[in-house]
C-alpha positions as CSV (number, residue, x, y, z in Angstrom):
1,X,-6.0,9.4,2.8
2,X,-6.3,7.6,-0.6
3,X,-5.3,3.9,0.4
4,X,-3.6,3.4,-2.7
5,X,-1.0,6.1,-2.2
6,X,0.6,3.3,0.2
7,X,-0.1,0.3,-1.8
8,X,2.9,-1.4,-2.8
9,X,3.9,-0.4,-6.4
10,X,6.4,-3.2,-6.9
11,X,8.0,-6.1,-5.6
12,X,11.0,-6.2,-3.5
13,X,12.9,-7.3,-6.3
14,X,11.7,-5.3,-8.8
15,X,12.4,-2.5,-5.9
16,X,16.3,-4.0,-5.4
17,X,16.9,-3.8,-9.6
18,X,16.0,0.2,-8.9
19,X,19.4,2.1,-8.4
20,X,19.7,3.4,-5.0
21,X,19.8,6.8,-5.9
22,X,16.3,6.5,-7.5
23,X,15.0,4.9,-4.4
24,X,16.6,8.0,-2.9
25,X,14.6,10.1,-4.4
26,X,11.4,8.5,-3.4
27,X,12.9,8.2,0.1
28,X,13.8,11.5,0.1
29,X,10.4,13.2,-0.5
30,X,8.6,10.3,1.8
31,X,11.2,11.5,4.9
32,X,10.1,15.4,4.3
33,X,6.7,14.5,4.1
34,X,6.1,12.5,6.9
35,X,8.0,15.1,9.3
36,X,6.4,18.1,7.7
37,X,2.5,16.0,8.3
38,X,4.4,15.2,12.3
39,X,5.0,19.0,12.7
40,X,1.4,20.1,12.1
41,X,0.5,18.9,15.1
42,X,2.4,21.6,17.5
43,X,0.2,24.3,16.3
44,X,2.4,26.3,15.3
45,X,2.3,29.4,12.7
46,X,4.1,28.3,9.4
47,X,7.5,30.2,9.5
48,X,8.0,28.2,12.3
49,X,6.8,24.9,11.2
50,X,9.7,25.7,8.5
51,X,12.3,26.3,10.4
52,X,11.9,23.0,12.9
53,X,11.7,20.7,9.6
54,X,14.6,22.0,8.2
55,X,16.2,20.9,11.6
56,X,14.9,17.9,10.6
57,X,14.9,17.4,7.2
58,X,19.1,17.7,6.3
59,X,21.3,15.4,5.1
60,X,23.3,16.0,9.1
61,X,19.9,14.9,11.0
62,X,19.5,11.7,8.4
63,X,22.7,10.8,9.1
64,X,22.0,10.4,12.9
65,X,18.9,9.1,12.3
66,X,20.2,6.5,10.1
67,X,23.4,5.9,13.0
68,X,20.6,5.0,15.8
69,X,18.5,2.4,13.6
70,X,21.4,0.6,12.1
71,X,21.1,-2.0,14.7
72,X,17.5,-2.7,14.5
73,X,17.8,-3.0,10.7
74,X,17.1,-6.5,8.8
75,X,19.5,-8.0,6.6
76,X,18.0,-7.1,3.7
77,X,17.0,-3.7,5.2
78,X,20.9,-2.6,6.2
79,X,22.0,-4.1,2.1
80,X,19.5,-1.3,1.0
81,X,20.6,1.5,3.1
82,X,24.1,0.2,2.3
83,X,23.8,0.7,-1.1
84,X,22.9,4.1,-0.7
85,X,25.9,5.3,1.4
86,X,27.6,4.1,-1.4
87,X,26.1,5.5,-4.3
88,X,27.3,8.3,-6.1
89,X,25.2,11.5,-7.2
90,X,26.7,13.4,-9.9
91,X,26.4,16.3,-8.3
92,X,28.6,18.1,-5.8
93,X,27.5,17.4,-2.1
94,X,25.8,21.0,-0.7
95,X,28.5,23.4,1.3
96,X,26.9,23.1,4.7
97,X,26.8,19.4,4.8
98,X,29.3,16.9,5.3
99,X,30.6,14.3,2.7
100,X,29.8,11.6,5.2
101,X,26.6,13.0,6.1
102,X,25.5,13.2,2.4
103,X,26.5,9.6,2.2
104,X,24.7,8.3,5.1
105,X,21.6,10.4,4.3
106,X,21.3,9.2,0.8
107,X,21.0,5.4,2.4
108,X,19.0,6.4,4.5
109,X,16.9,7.7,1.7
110,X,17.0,4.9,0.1
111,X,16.1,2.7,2.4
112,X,12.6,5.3,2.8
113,X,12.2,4.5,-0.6
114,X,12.5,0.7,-0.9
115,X,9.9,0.6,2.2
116,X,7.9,2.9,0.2
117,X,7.4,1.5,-2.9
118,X,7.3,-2.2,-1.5
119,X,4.0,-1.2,0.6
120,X,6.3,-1.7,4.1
121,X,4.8,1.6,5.0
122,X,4.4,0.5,9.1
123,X,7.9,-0.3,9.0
124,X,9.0,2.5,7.3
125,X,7.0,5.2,9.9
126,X,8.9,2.6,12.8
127,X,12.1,3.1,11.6
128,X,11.5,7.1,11.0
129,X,10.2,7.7,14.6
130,X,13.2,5.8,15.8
131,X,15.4,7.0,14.0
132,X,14.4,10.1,15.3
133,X,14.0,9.9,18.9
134,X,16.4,8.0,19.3
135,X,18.4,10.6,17.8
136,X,17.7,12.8,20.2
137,X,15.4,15.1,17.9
138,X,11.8,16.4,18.7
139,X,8.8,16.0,16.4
């Protein structure tokens, strides 16, 4: 893999003037990413590949996955994922998924994305496979 996919593209402060929704986005498509490469390892045929990362990859299983790290987060860390919970998309929140969910997930996004584009990619995988066994949830 291309090294400089996970070099750093900014600072952390260039990184904390993003909004939190755009570091959701990055955070967002890092999270599906990393679960989807996790999943190839079971072997299994594609429709079913599909159906386990959607399990996975939802703004309810963020939002335990971001519950079970919370306590392992830095400071600076939990004022990111903060952020997100609070941030407001301009679009309505999806029918199967909870308002609080939504919130949580999109910090939790966020905080993927701040790791991301500040080249904290170790601690970003950390906190993801945490996050999700500790969940409860099976890669």
């Amino acid at each position: 893999m291309p090294t400089e996919l996970f070099s750093p593209l900014m600072t952390a402060r260039e990184a904390r003037l993003k909004t939190p929704l755009a570091l959701a986005y990055v955070g967002d498509t890092v999270w599906d990413l990393l679960v989807r490469r996790s999943l190839l390892r079971s072997g299994e045929k594609a429709g079913a590949l599909h159906r386990r990362a959607v399990q996975l990859v939802n703004a309810a299983a963020q939002a335990r996955a971001s519950r079970e790290i919370e306590p392992y987060l830095t400071e600076e860390e939990w004022d990111v994922l903060r952020r997100g919970e609070n941030a407001h998309a301009k679009h309505a929140v999806p029918k199967n998924q909870s308002p609080e969910d939504y919130s949580r997930a999109t910090g939790l996004e966020a905080l993927m994305g701040y790791l991301y584009l500040t080249g904290q990619i170790d601690r970003m995988l950390q906190l993801i496979k945490d996050g999700i066994r500790l969940a409860g949830m099976e890669l």
